[in-house]
DRENDO-1510 file (C-alpha; in Angstrom, 1 decimal, always signed):
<recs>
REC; n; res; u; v; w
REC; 1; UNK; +98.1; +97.3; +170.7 .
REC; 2; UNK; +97.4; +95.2; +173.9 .
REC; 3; UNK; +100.8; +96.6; +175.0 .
REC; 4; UNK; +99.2; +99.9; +175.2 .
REC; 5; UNK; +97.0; +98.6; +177.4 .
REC; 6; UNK; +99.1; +98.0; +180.2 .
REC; 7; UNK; +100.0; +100.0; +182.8 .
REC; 8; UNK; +103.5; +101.1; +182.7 .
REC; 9; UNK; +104.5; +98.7; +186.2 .
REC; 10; UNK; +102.9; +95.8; +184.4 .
REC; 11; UNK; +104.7; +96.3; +180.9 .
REC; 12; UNK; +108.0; +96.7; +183.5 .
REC; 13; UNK; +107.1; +93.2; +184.9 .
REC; 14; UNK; +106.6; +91.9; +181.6 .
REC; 15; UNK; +109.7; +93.1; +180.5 .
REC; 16; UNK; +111.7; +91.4; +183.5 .
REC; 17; UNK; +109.6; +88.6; +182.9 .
REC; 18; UNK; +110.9; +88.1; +179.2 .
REC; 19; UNK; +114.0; +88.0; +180.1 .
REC; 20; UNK; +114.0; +85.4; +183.2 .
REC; 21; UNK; +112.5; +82.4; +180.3 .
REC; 22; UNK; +115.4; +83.8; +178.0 .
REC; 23; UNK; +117.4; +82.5; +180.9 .
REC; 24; UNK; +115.7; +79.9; +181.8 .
REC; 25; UNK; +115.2; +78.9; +178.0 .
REC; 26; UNK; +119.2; +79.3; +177.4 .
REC; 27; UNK; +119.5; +76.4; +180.7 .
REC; 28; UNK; +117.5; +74.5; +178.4 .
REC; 29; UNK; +120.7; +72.4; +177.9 .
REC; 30; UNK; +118.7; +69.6; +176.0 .
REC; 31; UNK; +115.9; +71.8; +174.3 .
REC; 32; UNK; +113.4; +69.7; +175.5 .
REC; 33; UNK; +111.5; +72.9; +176.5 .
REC; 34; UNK; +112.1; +74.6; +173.2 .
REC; 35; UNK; +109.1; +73.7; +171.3 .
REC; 36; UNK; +105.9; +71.8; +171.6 .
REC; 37; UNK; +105.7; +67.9; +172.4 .
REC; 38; UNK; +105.9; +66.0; +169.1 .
REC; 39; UNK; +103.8; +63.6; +170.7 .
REC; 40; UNK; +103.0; +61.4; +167.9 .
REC; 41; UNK; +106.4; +61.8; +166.4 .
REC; 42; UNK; +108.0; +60.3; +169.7 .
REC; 43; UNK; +105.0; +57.4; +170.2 .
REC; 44; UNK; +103.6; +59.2; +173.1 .
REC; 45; UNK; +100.2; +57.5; +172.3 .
REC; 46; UNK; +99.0; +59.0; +176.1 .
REC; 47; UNK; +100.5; +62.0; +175.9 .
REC; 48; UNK; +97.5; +64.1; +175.1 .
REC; 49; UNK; +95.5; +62.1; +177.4 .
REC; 50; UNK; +97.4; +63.1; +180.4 .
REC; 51; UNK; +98.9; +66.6; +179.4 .
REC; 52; UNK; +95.8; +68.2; +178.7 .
REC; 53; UNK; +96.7; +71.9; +177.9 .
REC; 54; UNK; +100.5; +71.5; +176.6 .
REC; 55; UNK; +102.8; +74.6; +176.9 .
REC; 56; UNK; +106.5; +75.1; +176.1 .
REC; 57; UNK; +108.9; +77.5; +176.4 .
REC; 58; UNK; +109.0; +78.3; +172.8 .
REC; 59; UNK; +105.0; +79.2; +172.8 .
REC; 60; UNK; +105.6; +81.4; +175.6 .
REC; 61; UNK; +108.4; +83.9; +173.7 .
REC; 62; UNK; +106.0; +83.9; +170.6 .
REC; 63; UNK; +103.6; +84.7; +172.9 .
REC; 64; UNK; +105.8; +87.8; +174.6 .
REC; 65; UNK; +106.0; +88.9; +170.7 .
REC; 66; UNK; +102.6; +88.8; +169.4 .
REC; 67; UNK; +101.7; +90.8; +173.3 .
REC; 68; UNK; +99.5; +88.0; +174.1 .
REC; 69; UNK; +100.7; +88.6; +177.7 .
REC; 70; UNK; +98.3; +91.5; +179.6 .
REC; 71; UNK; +99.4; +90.3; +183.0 .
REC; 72; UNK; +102.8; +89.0; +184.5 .
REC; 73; UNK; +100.4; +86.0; +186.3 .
REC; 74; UNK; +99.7; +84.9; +183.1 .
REC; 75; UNK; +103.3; +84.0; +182.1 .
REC; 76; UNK; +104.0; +82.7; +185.4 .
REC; 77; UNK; +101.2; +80.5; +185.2 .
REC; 78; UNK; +102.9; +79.4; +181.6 .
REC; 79; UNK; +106.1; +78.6; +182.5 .
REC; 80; UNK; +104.7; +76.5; +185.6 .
REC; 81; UNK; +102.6; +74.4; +183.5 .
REC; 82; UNK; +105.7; +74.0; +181.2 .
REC; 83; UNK; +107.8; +72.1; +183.3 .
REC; 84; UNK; +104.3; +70.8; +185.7 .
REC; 85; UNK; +103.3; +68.8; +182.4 .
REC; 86; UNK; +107.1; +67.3; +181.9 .
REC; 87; UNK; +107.0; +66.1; +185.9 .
REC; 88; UNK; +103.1; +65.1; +185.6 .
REC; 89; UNK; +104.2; +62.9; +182.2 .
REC; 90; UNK; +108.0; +61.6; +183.1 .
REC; 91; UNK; +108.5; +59.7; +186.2 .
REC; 92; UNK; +111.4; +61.0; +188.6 .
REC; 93; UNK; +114.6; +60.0; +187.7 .
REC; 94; UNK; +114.0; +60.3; +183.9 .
REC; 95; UNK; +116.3; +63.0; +182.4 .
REC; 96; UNK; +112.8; +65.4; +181.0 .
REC; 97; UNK; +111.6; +64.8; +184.8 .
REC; 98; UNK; +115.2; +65.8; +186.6 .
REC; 99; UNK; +115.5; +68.4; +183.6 .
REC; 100; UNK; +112.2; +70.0; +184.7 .
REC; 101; UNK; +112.7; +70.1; +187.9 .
REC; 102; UNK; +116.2; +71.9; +187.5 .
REC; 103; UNK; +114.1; +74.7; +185.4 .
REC; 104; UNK; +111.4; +74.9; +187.3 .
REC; 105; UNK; +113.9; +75.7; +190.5 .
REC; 106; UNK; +115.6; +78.0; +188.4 .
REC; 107; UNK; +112.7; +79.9; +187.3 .
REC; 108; UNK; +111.0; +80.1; +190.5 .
REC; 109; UNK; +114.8; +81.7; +192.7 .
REC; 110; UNK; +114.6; +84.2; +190.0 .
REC; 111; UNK; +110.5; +84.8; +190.6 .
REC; 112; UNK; +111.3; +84.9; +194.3 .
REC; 113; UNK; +114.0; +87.9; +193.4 .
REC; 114; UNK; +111.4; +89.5; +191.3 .
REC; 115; UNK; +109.1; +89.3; +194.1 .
REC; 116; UNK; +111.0; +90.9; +196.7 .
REC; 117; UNK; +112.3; +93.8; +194.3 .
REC; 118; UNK; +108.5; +94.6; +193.9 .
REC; 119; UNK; +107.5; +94.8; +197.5 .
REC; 120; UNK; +110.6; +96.8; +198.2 .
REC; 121; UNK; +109.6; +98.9; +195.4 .
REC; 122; UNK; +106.3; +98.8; +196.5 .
REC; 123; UNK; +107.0; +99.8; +199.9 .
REC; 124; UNK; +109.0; +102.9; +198.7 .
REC; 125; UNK; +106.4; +104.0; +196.6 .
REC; 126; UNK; +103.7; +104.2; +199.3 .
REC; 127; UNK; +105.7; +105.8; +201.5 .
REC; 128; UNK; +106.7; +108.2; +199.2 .
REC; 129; UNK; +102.6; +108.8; +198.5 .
REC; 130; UNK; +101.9; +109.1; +202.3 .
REC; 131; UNK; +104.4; +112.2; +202.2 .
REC; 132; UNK; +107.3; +110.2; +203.8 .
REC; 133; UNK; +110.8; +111.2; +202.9 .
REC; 134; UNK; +112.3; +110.5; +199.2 .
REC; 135; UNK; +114.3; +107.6; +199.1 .
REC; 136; UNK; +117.8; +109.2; +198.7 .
REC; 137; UNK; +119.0; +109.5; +195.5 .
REC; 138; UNK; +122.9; +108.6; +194.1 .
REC; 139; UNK; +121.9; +110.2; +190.5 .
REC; 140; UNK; +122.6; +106.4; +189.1 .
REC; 141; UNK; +119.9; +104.6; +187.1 .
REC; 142; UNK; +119.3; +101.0; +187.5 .
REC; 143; UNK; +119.1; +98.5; +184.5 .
REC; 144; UNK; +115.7; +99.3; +184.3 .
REC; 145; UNK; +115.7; +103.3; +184.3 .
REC; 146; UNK; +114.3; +103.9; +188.1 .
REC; 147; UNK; +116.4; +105.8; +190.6 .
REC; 148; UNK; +118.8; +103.7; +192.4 .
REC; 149; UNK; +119.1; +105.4; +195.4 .
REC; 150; UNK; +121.3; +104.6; +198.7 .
REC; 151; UNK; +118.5; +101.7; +200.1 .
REC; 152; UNK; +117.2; +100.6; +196.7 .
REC; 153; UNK; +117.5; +96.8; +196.2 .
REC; 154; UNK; +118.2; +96.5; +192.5 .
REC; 155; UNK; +116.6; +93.5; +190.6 .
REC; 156; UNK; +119.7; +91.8; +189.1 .
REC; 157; UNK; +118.7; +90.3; +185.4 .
REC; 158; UNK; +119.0; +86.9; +184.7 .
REC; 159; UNK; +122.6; +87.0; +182.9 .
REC; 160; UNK; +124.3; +84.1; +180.5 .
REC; 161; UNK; +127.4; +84.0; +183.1 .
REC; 162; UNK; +125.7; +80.9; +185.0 .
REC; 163; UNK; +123.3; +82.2; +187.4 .
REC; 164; UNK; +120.8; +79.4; +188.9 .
REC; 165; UNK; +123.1; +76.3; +186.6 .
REC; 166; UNK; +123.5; +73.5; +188.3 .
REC; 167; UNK; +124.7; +69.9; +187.2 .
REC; 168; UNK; +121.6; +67.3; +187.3 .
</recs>
């Protein structure tokens, strides 16, 4: 299994990864995102002139189950050509462009909180390698099983209550 492959922070990553398009999928209000561009069912005679290399959020869960995935780049790099093709093909101010935009925002706050509980994570770690002090420990586990000690950020999931909706 390509799963097997990974290293265990990578498979974490993936994991967190997963669950940031279920949230951005679920924001999805329209389900424009959901599944690939029927672009001969809607008369899009251009469509597969301009979009070259079509992605959708749909592809991009199947692609989480079958462990297509070996890095979290890769399914960054998806999910940014997602809604890139939707703003490349619909001009601003039509409802797929301001719907795109609106995702991509979304999914790039909850990258840049991904980010930062990385290199906080990071940080700790090679410190703690260098012989520095343990972080301090309060016993609890986080959502994803790691010691949440005293200075720990802890990445927040994605959650259905809302987080990153806004009205177009």
């Amino acid at each position: 299994l390509v799963a097997d492959m990974l290293d265990e922070r990578e498979a974490e990553d993936l994991i967190k990864l997963k669950n940031i398009v279920r949230e951005v999928s679920r924001a999805d209000r329209e389900g424009w995102f959901a599944a690939p561009v029927d672009a001969e069912g809607l008369g899009l005679r251009n469509y597969r002139e301009i979009i070259t290399e079509p992605m959708d959020l749909g592809t991009i869960m199947r692609k989480f189950e079958t462990k297509e995935y070996m890095s979290h780049d890769e399914v960054i790099d998806d999910v940014r050509l997602t809604f890139n093709n939707a703003l490349t093909y619909n001009p601003p101010g039509n409802g797929v462009n301001t719907s795109a935009q609106r995702l991509l925002n979304l999914f790039e706050q909850h990258l840049q909180k991904l980010n930062a509980f990385r290199q906080q994570t990071n940080r700790k770690r090679k410190k703690a390698s260098l012989g520095g002090p343990a972080p301090k420990s309060t016993g609890k586990k986080s959502k994803f099983g790691s010691d949440a000690g005293d200075s720990s950020p802890e990445y927040v999931e994605p959650s259905a209550a809302g987080a990153g909706m806004s009205t177009r």
